[in-house]
C-alpha positions in Angstrom: -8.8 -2.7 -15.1 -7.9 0.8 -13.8 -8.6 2.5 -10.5 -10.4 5.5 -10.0 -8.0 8.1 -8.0 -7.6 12.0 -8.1 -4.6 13.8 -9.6 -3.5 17.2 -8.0 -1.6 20.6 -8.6 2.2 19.9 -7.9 2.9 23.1 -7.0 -0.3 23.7 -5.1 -2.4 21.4 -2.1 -5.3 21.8 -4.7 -7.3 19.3 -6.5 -7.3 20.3 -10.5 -8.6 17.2 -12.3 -9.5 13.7 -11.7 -8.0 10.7 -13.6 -7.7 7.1 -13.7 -4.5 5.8 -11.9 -3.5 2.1 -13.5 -3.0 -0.8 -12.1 0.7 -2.2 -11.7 0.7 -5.5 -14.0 3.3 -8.3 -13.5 3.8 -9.7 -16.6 1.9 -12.6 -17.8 4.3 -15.6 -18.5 7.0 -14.3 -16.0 8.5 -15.8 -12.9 6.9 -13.1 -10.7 3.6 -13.7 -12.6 3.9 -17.7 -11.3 4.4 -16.5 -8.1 1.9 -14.0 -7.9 -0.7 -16.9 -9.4 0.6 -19.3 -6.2 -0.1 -16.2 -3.7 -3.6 -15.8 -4.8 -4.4 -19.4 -4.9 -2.7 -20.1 -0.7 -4.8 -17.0 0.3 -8.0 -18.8 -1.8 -7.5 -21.6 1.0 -8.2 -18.8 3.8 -5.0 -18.8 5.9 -3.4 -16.0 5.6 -0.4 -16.5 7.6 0.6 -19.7 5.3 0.2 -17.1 2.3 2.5 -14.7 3.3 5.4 -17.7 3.9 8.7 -17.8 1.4 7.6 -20.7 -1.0 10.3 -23.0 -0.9 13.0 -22.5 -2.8 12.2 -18.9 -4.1 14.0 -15.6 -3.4 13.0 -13.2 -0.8 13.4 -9.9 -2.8 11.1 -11.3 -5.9 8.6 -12.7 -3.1 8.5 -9.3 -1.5 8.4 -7.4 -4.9 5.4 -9.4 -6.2 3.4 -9.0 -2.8 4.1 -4.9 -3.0 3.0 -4.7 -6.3 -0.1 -6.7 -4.9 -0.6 -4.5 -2.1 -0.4 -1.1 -4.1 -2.8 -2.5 -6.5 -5.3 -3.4 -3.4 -4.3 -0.1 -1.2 -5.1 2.2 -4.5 -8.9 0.1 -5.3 -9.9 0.5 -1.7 -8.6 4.1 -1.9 -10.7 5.0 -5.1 -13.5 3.3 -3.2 -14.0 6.4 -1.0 -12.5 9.2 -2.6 -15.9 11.0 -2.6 -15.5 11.0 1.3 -11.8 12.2 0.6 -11.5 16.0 0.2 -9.6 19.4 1.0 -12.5 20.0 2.8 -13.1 16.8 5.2 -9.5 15.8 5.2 -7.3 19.0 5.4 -4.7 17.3 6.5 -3.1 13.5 6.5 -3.5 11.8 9.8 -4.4 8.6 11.6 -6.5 10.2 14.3 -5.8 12.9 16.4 -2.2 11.8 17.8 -0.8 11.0 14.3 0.2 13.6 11.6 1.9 12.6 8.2 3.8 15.3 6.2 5.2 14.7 3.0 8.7 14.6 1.6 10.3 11.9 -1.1 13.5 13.7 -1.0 13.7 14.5 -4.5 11.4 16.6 -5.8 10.0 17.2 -2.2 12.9 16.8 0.5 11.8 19.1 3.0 8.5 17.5 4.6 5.1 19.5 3.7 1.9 19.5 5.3 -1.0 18.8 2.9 -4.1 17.2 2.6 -4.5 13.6 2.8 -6.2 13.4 -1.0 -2.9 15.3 -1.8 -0.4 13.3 0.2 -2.4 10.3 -1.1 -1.8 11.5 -4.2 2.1 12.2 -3.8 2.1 8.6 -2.2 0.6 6.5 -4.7 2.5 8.3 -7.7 5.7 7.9 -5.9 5.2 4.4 -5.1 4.3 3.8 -8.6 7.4 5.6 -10.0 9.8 3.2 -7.9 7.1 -0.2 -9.1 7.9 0.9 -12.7 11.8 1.4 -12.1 13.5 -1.9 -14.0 16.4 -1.3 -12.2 14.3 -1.5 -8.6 11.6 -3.9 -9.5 13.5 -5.6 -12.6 11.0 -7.8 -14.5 12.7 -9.7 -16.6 14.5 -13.2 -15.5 18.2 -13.1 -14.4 18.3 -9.3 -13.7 19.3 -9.0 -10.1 17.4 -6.8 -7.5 19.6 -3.7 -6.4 21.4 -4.1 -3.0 19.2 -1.1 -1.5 15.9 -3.0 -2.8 14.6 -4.5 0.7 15.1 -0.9 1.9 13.3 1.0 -0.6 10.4 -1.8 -0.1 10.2 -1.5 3.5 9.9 2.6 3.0 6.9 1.8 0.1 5.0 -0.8 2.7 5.4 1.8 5.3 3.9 4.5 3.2 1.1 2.4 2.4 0.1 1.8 5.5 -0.6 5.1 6.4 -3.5 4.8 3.6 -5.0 2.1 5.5 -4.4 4.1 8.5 -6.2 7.1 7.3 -9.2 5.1 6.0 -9.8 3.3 9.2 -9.7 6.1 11.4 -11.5 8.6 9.1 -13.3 6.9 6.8 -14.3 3.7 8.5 -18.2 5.2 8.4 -18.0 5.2 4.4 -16.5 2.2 4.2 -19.4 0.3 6.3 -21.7 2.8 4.1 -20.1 0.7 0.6 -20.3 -2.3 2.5 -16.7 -2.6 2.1 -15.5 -3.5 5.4 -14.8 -7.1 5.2 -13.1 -6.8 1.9 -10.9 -3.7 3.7 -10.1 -5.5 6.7 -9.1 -9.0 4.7 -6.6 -6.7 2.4 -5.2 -4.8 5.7 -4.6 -8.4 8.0 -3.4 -9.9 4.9 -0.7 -6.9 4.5 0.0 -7.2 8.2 0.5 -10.7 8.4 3.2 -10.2 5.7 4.9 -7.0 7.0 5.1 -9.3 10.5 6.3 -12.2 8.7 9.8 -10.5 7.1 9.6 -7.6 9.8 9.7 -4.8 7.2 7.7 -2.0 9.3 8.8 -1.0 12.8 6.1 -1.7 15.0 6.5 2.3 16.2 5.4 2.5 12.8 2.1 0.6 12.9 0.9 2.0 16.5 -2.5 4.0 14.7 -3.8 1.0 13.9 -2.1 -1.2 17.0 -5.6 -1.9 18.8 -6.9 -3.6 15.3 -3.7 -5.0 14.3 -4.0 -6.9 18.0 -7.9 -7.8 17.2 -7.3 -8.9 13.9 -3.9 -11.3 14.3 -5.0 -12.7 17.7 -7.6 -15.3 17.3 -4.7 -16.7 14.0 -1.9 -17.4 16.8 
């Protein structure tokens, strides 16, 4: 199954084409693949805060590598849900609201931060994220190879990234997502990601203040 998403101009903040972006598949018959079989069967049961717990026994970098993987694959299907609403025109620029701005940088091919729009820094996010997903030597695959000693830190700099997608479709698109009828699904996907962000502290709650007032309506009544 693929995702619908839009591709843009490297050099320019200018949408040139539109393509499909894939989905990241564990794969089948592999440890991470069990794991990510017992995560969707604990949030089947409804409680999202037992889902997001360390199964006994298991390691904390595959359990957090599985549920990113998970989360990218969610963040980019409820992203090419409303990238008709998502344009140069309506969203000139990447932001969470009027008090929060995001420019771009992955300091690489992009180290000193741009401003663009959010379809483009979208864009940039998603492709970046996806890079570091398919990166064996990151997000190894295969049983016995270790995770790199930077790997909770590259993680916790992915999950903060995606955030600010759900950021930006709450506070601009929120209206197109009630339009789809896509609300409950969005707001499931985002309180499950929070609950698991909260649960191994891999945001900085500075971090998460656009979408503070929701993340206190949605986690309250679970305490």
């Amino acid at each position: 199954m693929s995702f619908f998403f839009i591709r843009t101009d490297l050099e320019k903040c200018s949408i040139t084409s539109l393509t499909f972006k894939p989905k990241k598949n564990i794969p089948e018959g592999s440890h991470q693949y069990e794991l990510l079989k017992h995560a969707e069967a604990t949030l089947g049961s409804g409680n999202l805060r037992m889902a997001v717990m360390l199964p006994d026994g298991e390691d904390l970098n595959e359990w957090v590598a599985v549920n990113t993987v998970d989360f990218f694959n969610q963040i980019n299907m409820l992203y090419g849900t409303i990238t008709d609403f998502c344009s140069e025109d309506s969203c000139p620029l990447m932001s969470a609201g009027p008090k929060y701005e995001y420019h771009w940088a992955d300091g690489t091919n992009i180290k000193k931060p741009i401003k663009c729009s959010a379809p483009k820094y979208i864009d940039y996010l998603m492709t970046w994220v996806q890079d570091q997903l398919d990166d064996e030597t990151l997000f190894p695959s295969k049983i016995g190879v270790p995770f790199p000693k930077n790997f909770m830190s590259v993680a916790k700099t992915i999950l903060k990234r995606l955030f600010r997608v759900y950021a930006h479709i709450y506070h601009q698109h929120f209206d197109a997502v009630m339009q789809l009828q896509e609300e409950a699904h969005l707001n499931t996907s985002f309180k499950h990601f929070i609950f698991f962000v909260q649960e191994f502290n891999l945001i900085d709650r500075k971090e998460l203040a656009p979408l503070q007032e929701l993340i206190e309506k949605l986690t309250t009544k679970d305490r």
